[in-house]
C-alpha positions in Angstrom: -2.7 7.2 -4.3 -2.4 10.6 -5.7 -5.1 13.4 -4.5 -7.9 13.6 -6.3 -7.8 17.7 -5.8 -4.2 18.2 -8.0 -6.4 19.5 -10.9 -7.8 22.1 -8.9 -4.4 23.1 -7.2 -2.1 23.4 -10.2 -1.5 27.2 -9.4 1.1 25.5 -7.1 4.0 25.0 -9.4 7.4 23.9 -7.4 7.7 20.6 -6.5 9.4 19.0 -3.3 9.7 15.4 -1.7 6.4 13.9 0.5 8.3 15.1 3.9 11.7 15.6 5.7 11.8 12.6 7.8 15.0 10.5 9.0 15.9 7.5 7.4 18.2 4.2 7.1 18.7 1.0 5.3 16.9 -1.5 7.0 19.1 -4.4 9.3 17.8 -7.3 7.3 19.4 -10.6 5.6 20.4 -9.6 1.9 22.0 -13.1 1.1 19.5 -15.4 1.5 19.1 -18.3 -0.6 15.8 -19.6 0.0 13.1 -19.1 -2.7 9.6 -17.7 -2.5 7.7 -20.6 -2.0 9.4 -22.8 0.6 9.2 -20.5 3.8 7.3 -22.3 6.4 3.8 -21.4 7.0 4.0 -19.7 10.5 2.4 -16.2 10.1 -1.6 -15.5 10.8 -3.6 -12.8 9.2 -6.4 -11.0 9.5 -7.8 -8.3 6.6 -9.4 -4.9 8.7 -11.2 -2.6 7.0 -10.3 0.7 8.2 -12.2 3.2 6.3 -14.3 3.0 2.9 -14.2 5.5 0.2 -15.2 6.7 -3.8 -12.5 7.8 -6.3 -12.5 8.3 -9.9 -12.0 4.7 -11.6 -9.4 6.5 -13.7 -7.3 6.6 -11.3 -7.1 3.2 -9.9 -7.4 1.6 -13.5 -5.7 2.5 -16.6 -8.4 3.6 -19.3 -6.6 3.5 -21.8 -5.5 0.2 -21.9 -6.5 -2.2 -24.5 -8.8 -4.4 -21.8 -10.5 -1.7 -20.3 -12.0 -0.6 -23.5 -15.7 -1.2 -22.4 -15.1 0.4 -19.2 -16.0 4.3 -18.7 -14.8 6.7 -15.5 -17.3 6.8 -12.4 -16.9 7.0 -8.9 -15.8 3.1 -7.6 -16.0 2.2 -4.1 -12.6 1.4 -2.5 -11.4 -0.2 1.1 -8.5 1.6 3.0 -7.5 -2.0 4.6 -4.8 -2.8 7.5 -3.8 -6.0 7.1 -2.3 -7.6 10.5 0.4 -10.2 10.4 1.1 -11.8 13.8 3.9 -14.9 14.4 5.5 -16.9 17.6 8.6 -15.5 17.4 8.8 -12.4 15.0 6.2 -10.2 17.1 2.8 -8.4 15.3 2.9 -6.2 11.8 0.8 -4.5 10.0 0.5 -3.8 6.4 -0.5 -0.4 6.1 -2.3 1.8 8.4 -5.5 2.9 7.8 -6.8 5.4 9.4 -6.3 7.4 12.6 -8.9 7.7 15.3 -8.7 11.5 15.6 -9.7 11.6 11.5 -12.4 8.8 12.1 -13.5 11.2 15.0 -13.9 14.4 12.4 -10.6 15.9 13.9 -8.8 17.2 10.8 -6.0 19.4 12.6 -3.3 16.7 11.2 -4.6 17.4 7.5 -2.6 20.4 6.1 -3.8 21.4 2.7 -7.7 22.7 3.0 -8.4 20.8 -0.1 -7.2 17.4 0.6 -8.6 18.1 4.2 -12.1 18.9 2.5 -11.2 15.6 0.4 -10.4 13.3 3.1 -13.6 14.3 4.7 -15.5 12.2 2.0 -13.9 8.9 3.7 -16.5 6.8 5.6 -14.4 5.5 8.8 -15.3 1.8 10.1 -12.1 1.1 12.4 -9.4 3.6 13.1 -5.8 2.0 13.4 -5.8 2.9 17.2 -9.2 0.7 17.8 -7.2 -2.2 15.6 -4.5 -2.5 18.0 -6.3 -2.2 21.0 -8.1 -5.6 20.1 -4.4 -7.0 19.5 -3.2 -9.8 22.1 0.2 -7.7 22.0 2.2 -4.9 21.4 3.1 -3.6 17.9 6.3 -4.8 16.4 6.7 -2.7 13.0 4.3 -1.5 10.0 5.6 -2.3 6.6 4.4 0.7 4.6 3.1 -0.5 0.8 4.3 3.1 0.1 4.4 6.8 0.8 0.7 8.2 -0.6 -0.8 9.9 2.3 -4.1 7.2 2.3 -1.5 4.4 3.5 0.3 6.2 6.0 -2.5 8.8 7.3 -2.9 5.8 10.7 0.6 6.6 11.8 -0.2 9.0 14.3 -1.9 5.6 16.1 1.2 3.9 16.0 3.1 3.9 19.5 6.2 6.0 18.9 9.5 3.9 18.7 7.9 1.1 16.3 9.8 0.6 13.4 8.3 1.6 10.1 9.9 -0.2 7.0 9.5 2.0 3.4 10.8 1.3 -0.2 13.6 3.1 -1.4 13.3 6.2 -3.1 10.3 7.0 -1.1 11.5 9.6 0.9 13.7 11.2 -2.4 11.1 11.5 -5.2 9.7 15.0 -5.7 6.5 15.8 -8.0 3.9 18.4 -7.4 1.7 16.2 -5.6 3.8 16.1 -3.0 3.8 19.9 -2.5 -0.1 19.3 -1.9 0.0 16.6 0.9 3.6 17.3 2.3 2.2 19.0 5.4 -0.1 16.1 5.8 2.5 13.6 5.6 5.1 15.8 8.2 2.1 15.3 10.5 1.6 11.8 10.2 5.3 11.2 10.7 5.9 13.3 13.8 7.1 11.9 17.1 8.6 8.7 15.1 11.7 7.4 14.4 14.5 6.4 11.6 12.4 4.9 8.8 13.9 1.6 7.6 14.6 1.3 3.8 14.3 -1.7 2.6 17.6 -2.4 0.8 16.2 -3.7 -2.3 19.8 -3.3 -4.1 21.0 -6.1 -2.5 18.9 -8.2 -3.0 18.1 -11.3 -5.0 15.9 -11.3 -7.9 13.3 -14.2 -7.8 10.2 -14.1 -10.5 12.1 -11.2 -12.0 11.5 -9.2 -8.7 14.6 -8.0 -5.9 13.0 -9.9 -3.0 14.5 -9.7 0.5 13.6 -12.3 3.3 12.8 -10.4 6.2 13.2 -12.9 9.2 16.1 -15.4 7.3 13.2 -18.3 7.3 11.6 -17.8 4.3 8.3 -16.7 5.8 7.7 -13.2 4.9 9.3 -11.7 1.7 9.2 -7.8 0.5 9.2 -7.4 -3.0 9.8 -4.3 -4.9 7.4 -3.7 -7.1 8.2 0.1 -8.3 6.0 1.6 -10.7 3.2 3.2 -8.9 5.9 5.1 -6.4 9.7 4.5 -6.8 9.4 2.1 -3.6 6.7 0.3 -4.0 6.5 -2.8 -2.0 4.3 -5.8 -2.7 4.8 -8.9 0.5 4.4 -12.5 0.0 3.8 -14.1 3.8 3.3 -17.7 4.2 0.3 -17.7 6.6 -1.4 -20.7 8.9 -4.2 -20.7 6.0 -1.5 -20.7 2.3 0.5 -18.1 1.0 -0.8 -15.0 0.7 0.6 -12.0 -1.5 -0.3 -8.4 -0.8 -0.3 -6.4 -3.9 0.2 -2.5 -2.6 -1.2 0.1 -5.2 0.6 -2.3 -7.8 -3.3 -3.2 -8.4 -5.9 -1.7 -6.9 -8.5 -3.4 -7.6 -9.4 -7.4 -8.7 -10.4 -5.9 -11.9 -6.7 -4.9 -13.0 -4.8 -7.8 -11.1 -7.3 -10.0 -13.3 -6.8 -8.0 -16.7 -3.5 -7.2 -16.3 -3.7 -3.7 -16.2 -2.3 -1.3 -14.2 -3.7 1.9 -12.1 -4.5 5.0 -13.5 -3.4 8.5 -12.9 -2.9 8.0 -9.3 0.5 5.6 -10.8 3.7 7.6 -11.6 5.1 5.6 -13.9 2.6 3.6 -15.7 5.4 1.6 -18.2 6.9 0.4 -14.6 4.0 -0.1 -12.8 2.7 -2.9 -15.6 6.2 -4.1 -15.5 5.9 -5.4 -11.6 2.5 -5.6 -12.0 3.4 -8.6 -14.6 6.0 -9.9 -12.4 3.4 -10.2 -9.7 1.1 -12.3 -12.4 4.7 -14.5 -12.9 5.2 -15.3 -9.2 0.9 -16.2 -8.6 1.7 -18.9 -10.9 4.4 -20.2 -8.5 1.6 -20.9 -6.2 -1.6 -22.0 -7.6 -3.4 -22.0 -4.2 -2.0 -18.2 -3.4 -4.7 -15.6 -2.2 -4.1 -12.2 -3.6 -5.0 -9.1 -1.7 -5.2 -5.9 -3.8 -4.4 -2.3 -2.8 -8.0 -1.2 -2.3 -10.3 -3.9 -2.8 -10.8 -7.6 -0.2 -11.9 -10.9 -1.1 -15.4 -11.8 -1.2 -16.3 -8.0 -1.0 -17.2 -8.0 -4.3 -15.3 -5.4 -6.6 -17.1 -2.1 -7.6 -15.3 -2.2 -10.9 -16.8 -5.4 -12.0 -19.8 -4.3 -11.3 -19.3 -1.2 -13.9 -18.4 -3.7 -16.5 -21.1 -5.4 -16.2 -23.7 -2.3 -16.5 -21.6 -1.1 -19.3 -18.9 0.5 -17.8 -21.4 3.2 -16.1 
């Protein structure tokens, strides 16, 4: 998600990429032949609430779009969840990461720009990543990064050095002036760890009109690249003890735009892309009529803020 301060930090004018950081193409099968919906249904899951927060709703829904015509901008509550993924053989993931305990704390010394550390102040912390994985029955085997925006990757300072941490491709090379604001940020949140693994979304197959890349060989867990909102974007479809269960990224934000069809706002780089995956998603849901969808900022049975604007007029 972009910051919500670039309007008043425009007298910056170069831009640059999000950080100078290592990284690799990730070590994973690329000729699979399996399709999306016959992995076996090994993984569990459990949806964590990290932190709560209020953006703009133009930013995490396009305004302009044909469906969101009675809808108006407002502050909307959002989620910042960590979504844990834990199997027999694979080892324990998470999706995302929240926040750290030092920010839930009030300790800002990791934030570099004074207006996104002024911003990022307005968060309401409920469980930092490094409380999460205390209450885990193991260690932590990798984090699969949705993408690069600084409230997805602001929990990595919890995450034990030496874990692998998978990103889209293009991640690391984009540059746009946002990134000059939350570079130093981002540097912070990356220091002490390793090689990033790129997921190698070039080689892979395209299923529901998506590159999809079976992680483990078995059909359980795919990465799909859903560019649009960031040039990696990743969405995941698990197979999890309770159905299959896809995990959207920024692709949607909210139920409101997975429901409509509409993509995110201004916080999306390229909206004629994002709509593109996000429509691709919509494809592969109907591949599995009992899938649960989990949006970018938004959980089930939480309610959704945006629907609640609709229905008082879009204020």
């Amino acid at each position: 998600m972009k910051s919500l301060m670039l309007p008043l930090l425009l007298a910056t004018a170069c831009t640059t990429t999000i950080a100078d950081h290592p990284f690799e193409p990730a070590d994973v099968p690329t000729t699979s032949t399996g399709r999306l919906q016959d992995g076996a249904a090994t993984w569990s899951h459990e949806a964590v609430v990290s932190a709560r927060w209020e953006v703009p709703l133009k930013g995490v829904v396009n305004l302009d779009h044909p469906a969101a015509a009675d809808l108006h901008n407002g502050p909307v509550p959002i989620v910042l969840p960590v979504h844990v993924l834990q199997h027999p053989e694979h080892g324990t993931f998470i999706i995302d990461t929240g926040i750290p305990r030092g920010l839930a704390e009030g300790d800002t010394s990791r934030i570099g720009n004074i207006g996104v550390k002024q911003f990022v102040k307005t968060m309401q912390p409920e469980q930092p990543l490094a409380s999460i994985l205390e209450g885990l029955d193991g260690p932590l085997t990798g984090v699969f990064l949705t993408h690069m925006h600084l409230d997805h990757l602001l929990g990595l300072p919890d995450v034990p050095p030496g874990t692998d941490i998978y990103v889209g491709p293009g991640e690391m090379d984009s540059k746009n002036l946002n990134n000059t604001l939350v570079r130093s940020t981002a540097m912070a949140a990356l220091e002490g760890h390793g090689t990033l693994e790129v997921w190698p979304f070039e080689q892979a197959r395209s299923q529901a009109g998506l590159a999809a890349l079976d992680v483990f060989g078995d059909g359980s867990l795919w990465a799909l690249h859903t560019p649009g909102h960031t040039p990696g974007s990743t969405s995941f479809l698990v197979h999890t003890e309770e159905g299959p269960k896809l995990f959207t990224g920024d692709c949607s934000h909210t139920f409101w735009g997975w429901e409509h069809g509409v993509e995110p706002g201004s916080y999306t780089e390229d909206h004629a892309e994002n709509a593109e995956s996000l429509q691709h998603l919509k494809t592969l849901q109907a591949l599995f009529p009992d899938i649960e969808v989990f949006v970018g900022h938004e959980l089930p049975g939480e309610g959704t803020g945006v629907a609640a604007m609709e229905a008082d007029g879009g204020r």
